[in-house]
N, C-alpha and C positions, 0 to 999 in steps of 0.2 A: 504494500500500500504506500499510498505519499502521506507524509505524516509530517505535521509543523509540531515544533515544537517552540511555544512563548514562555522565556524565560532563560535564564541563564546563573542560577542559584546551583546546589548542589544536586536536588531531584532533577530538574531540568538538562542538566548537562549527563549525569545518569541516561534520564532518558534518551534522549538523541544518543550516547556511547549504546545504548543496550537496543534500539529500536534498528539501529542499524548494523547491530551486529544480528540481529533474526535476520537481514535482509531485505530492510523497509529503504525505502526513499524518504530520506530526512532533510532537513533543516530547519536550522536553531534562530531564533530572534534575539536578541541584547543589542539593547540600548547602545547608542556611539559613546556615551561615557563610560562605558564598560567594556564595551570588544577588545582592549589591548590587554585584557587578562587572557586572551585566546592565544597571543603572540608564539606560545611554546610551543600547542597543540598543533599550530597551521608552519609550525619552523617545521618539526618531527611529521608533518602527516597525519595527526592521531591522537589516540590518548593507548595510555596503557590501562588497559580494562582487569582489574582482579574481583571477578563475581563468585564470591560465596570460596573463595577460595583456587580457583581457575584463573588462570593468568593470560594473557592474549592481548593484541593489539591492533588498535579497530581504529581504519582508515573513515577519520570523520573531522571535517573541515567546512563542513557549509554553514557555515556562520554567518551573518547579515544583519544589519540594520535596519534593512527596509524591511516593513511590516507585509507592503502588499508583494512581497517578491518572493516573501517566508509563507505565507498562509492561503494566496490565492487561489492556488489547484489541488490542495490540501484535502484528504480524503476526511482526517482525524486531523484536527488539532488539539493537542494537548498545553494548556493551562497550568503552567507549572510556577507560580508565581507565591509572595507575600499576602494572606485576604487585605493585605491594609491596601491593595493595588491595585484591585478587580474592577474598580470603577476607570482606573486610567488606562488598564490597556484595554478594557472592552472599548472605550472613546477612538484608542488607535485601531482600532481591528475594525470596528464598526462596518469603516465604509467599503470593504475590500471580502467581506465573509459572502455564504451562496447558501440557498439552501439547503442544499445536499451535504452539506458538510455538517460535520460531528463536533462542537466544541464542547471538549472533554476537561473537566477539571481534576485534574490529579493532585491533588492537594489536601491538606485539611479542610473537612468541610465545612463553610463559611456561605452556606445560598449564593453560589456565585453565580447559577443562573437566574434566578430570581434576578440578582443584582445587574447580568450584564442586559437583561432583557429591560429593564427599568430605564438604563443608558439609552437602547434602541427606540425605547417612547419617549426620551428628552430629545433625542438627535432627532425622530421624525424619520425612524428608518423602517419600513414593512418589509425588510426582511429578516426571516426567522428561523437558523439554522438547528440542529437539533442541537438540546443542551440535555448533559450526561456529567456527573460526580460522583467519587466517590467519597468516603467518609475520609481516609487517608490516603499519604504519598504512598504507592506504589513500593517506595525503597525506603530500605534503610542504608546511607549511603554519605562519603564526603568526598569531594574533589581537590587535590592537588593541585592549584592551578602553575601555579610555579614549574612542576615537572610534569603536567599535562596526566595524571593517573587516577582513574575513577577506582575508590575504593568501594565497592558495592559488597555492604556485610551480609545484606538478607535482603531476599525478593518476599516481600511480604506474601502470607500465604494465605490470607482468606480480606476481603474487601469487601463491602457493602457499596454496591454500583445502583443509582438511580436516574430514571430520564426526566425530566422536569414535563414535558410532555408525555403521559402513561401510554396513549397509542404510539409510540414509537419505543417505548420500553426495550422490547424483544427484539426488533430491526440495532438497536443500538449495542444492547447487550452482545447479539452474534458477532457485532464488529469485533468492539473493544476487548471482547473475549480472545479475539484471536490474537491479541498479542499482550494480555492480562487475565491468562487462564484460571486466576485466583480470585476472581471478582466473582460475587453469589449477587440476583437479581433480586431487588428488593424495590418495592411500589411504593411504598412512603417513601417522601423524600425528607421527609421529618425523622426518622428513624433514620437515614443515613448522615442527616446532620448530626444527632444525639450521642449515634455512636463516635464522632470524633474525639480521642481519647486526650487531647492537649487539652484544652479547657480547665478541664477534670484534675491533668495531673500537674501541668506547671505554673499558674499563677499562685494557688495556696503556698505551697512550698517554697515557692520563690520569695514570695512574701512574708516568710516568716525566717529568711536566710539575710536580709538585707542589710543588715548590719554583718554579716562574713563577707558579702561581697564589696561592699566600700571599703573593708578594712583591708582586705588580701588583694583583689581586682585577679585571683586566681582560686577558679569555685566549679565545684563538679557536680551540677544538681542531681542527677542521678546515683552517683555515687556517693558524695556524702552529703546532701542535701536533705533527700528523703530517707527522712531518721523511725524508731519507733512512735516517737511522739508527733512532728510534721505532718506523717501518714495520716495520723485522725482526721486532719481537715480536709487532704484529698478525700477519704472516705466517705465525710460528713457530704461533700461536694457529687460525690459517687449515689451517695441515696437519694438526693435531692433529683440531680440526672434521672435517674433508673425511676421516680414519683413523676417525674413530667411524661417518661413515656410510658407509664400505669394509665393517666389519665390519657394518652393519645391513642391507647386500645394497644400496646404491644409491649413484651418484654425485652428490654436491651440489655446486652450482656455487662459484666461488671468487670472492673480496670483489672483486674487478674485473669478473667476467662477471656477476654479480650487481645489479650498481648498476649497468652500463648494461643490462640487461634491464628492470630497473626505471625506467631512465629519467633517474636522476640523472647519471648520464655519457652522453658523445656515443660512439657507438660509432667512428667518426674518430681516438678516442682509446686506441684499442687497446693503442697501441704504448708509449704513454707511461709512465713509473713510478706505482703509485699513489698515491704521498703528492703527486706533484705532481697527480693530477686529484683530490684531494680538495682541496688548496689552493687551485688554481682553479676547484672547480666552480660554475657561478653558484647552485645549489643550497646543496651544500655552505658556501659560503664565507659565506655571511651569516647561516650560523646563530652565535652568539653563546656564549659559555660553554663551559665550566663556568667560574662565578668565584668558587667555594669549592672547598675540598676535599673537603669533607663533599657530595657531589652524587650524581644520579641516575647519572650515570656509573660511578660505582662502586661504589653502595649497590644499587642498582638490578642491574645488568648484571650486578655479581656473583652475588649472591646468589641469584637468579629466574636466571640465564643460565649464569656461569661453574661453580658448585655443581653443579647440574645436570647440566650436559655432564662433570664430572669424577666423580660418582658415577656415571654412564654407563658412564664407560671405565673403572671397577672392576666394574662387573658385568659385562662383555660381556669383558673383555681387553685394553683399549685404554689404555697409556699416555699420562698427559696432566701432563710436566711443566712446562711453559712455562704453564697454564692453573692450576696447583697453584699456582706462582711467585707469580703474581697474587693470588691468592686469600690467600697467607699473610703477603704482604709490604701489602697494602689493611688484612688485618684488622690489622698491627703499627702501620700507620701513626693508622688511625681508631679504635684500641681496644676493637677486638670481634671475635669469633672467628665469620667466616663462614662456617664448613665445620659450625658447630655451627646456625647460625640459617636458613642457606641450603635451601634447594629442594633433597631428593635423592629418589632411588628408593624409599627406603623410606615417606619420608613421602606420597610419590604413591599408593605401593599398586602392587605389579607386576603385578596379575591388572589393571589398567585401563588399565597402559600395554604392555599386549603382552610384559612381561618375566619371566612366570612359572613 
């Protein structure tokens, strides 16, 4: 297939490495303030690809700036982006996308099509490509840009994939399936937002580290962040989660059944607490950061994630104060008021998310 790939982070670059090592026709979109981190990949040819352990070298160099040059004849484009972002690049892609075309969000889910379809009735654009998410990124994965080498530690193994339009469900599903055989079809798209596991696990925790991280500015939330004690309030954040989808009519699974369905824990490890398999995960544990305060952790998770789920549970019935906590004590700390800049219901529009 031809396959774009928007974005140029560590899943995105993943992706275009892994999409074209099956044998797709790829290319990558990044920004011109960014392409000269490509410089090594396009000197060598390539990047060095080590997947899950497997080592090879994948002749991958089509990198561009131009948006209508990357996405144009694009079967699948894949959205691999920051959610703080989905309203700028859907503005750039707008005028160049076709129907036929797949725009995939590979990302944590953040109603990005909701969001990019809201762009398309400011812009005054009637066209309507299909929109498909999943709950999470596809990888677990970092890149070396310096020596051009995609570290891919885990091809996640099980994904919550939905179409924002349900008649195209199945037509979208067989695509994306063919080159994300670990995606399971799921008709809420509520349920595939719920189950995005960040929200959940790193604002809490971050937010109660934030005095190690100003003091050190070298901080391993995974590893030693999420303590016995820290865990409580992902938990707390956990039952709240899993009460909004009781009241939306379905069970979502819980931050332990979760992350090993996906693969980043050993299912062996059932039994164990989970701040210790996040300590130990060999996944988990060599991811790095946050070593500011001001981070995606917070800015991010909240605002696209926690806002979210808490305007939710005012419109549905669902108390969410452990999720509230977060949200007013991150805005006191970082000096902005999240619940005003945040992702709610209203600005989604209820007739697009099923809340009307």
């Amino acid at each position: 297939m031809k396959i774009a790939i928007v974005g140029s982070g560590n899943g995105a670059v993943t992706a275009a490495v892994d999409m074209t090592n099956q044998g797709h026709e790829v290319k990558l979109y990044c920004r011109n303030a960014s392409i000269e981190k490509f410089d090594k990949a396009i000197e060598q040819g390539g990047f060095h690809f080590h997947n899950e352990g497997e080592e090879s070298f994948v002749n991958f160099t089509q990198v561009s700036d131009d948006i209508e040059e990357v996405i144009s004849d694009a079967e699948i484009i894949q959205v691999i982006i920051p959610s703080t972002f989905i309203e700028y690049y859907a503005r750039i892609m707008a005028p160049f996308i076709n129907e036929n075309q797949i725009v995939f969000f590979n990302m944590a889910a953040a109603m990005g099509s909701a969001r990019f379809i809201n762009v398309l009735e400011d812009e005054h654009i009637e066209v309507r490509p299909h929109f498909a998410e999943v709950n999470s990124l596809t990888y677990g994965t970092r890149v070396d840009f310096d020596n051009a080498v995609v570290d891919l530690s885990l091809n996640v193994k099980k994904l919550y994939f939905s179409s924002f339009y349900q008649d195209q469900l199945s037509d979208d599903f067989e695509k994306v399936e063919k080159i994300y055989p670990s995606i399971v079809k799921e008709e809420n798209l509520w349920k595939t937002n719920l189950e995005n596991g960040n929200p959940e696990v790193h604002p809490g925790p971050t937010l109660l580290n934030v005095g190690r991280i100003d003091y050190s500015g070298d901080f391993s939330l995974y590893k030693e962040g999420i303590t016995k004690h820290t865990v409580r309030l992902l938990h707390a954040v956990e039952l709240e989660r899993l009460s909004l989808g009781r009241r939306l009519g379905f069970e979502l699974q819980t931050a332990k059944e979760a992350r090993i369905q996906r693969g980043y824990l050993e299912r062996n490890d059932e039994d164990e607490p989970l701040n210790r398999l996040f300590n130990e995960s060999p996944v988990f544990s060599q991811i790095p950061g946050p070593n500011k305060v001001k981070n995606r952790y917070l800015t991010e998770d909240i605002a696209y994630g926690l806002v979210l789920w808490s305007s939710l549970g005012r419109e549905i019935g669902v108390e969410t104060p452990n999720i509230d906590a977060i949200i007013v004590i991150a805005s006191t700390i970082l000096e902005r008021d999240f619940f005003e800049e945040g992702l709610t219901i209203d600005e989604l529009g209820r007739e697009k998310i099923g809340l009307d």
